[in-house]
N, C-alpha and C positions, 0 to 999 in steps of 0.2 A: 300540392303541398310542397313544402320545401322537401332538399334531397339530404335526407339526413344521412347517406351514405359519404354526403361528401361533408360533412362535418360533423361526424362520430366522436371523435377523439374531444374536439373540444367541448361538442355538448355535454358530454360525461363530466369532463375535468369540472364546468362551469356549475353543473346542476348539484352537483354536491355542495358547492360554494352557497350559492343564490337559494335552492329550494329545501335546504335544510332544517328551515322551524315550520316548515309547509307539511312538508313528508313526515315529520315526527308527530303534530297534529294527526295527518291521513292515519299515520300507523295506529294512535289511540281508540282509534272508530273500529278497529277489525274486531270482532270474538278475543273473550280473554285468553283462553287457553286453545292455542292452534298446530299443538303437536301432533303429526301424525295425518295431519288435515290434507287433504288436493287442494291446492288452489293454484286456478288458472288466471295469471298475469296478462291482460292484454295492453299491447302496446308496450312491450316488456323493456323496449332499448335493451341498453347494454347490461342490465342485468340488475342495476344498483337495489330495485326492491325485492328483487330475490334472494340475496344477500341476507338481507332479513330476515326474507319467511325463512329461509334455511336455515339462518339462526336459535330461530325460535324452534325449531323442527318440525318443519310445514316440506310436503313434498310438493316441491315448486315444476309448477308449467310453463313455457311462456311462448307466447308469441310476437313477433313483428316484421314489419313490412320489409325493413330494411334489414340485408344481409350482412354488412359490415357493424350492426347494431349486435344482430345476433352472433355475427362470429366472435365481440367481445364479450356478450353475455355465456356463450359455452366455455370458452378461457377461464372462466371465475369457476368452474365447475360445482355449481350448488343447485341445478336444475336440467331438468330439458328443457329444450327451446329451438322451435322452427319458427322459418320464414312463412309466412300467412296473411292471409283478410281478414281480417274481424269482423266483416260482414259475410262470412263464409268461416266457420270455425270447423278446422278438421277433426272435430271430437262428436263423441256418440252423447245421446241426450241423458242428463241426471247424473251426470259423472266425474263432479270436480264438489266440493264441500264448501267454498268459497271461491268466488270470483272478483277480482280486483281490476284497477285500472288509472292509473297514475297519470294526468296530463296527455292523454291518448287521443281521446276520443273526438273532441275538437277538427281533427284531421280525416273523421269520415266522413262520405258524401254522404252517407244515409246513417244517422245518428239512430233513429229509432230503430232499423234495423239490427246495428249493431247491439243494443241491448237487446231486443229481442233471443239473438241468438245467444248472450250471456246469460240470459236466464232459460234458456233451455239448455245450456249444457251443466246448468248447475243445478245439488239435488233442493226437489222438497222442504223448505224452512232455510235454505243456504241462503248467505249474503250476498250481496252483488254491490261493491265500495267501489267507486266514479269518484277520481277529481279533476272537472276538467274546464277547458278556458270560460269566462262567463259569456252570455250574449250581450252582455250591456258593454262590455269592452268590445266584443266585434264589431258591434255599431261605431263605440265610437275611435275606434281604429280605421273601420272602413272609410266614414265621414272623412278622416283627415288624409287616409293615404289612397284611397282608390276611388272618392268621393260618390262614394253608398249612400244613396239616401233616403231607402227603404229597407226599414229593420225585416222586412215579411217578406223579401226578395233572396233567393238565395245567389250569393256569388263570391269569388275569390277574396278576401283581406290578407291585405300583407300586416305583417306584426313582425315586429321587431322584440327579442329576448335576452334576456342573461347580458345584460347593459351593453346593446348593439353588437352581442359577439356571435348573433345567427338571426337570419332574417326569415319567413318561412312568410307560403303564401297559403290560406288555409281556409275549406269554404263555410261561410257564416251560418249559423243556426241559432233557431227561437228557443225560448224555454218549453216550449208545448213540442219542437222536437223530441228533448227525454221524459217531458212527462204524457206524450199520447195514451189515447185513451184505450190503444192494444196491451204498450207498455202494463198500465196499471190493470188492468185483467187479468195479467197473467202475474204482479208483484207489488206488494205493497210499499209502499214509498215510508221511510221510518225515519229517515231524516234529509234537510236540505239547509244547508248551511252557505252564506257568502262570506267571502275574504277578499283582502289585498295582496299583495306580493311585491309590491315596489322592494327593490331596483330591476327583480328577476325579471318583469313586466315593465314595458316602455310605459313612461307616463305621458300621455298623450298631452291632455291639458293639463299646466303648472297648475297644484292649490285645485284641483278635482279630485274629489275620493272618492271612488267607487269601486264595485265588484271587479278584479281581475279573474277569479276563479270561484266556481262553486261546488260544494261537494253532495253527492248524491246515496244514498244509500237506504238500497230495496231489499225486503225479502221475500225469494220464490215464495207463492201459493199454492 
């Protein structure tokens, strides 16, 4: 994946700009009322959706891979937040009220995994909110920059964001990635919604509309 350590500063500046009517959508899908709530942010960057749940007053967690992601999210002081795996989450099982995850997820090697573990560290009846890149953009991102041309092949795509101001290399995944059928054993899927996001997403081919992102949203069983 790309090194977001070495472009922090602008992916912040840029994603406030670009994913701005994205993120206010994400926000309306959480629980009405989240005062008081844990919820654990994965892929938390630099902090911008913790801003929020702090807002609202939500006791914000978060983690991400990237240290210079996180040492601007502890700056904003509205949460904790460590460096971490999201396929390895340092928290004990049933202990967060909500789990979230903002354009993250995309960047695992093991996507199922990673939910897997979000719904075990969150409790009984708790949410679990994914927005993250679609597969039908990976394809045809891979198609045109790394010349992929098996959707059911796992390997690197480079994509291009936030109108060519970060490029990232990121490995491709199916839809049957987040909905396996361990996944749904253990959460009920309540909703799945697709979108665009042009210009924040490279438009691959001119006058093609299609899914650049989708949103997931399960609840523990």
């Amino acid at each position: 994946m790309g090194d977001y350590n070495n472009f922090a500063e602008i992916y912040r500046k840029k994603t406030f700009e670009l994913e701005a009517k994205s993120r206010k959508h994400f926000y309306s899908l959480l629980p009405f009322n989240l005062k008081n709530s844990k919820i654990l942010d994965i892929g938390c960057g630099s902090g911008q959706d913790a801003v929020y749940y702090n807002r609202i007053g939500a006791k914000v967690f978060g983690i991400d891979i990237s240290e210079k992601e996180i040492e601007m999210a502890e700056n904003l002081k509205v949460g904790i937040f460590s460096v971490g795996d999201m396929n390895k989450l340092p928290f004990n099982d049933s202990c967060f009220d909500q789990v979230t995850s903002f354009y993250a997820l995309q960047a695992s090697q093991n996507v199922e995994r990673t939910i897997i573990e979000m719904i075990r560290v969150v409790k009984k009846g708790g949410f679990i909110l994914i927005q993250t890149k679609h597969p039908f953009r990976t394809i045809i991102e891979g198609w045109k920059n790394n010349n992929k041309l098996n959707y059911y092949t796992s390997s690197n795509v480079t994509s291009r964001i936030l109108k060519n101001s970060v490029i990232l290399d990121e490995p491709s995944h199916t839809i049957m990635d987040y909905l396996s059928k361990e996944i749904l054993n253990q959460a009920e899927l309540i909703l799945l919604e697709e979108h665009s996001d042009f210009p924040a997403s490279e438009e691959i081919i001119k006058g093609l509309i299609y899914p650049t992102y989708m949103i997931l949203k399960f609840r523990k069983k």
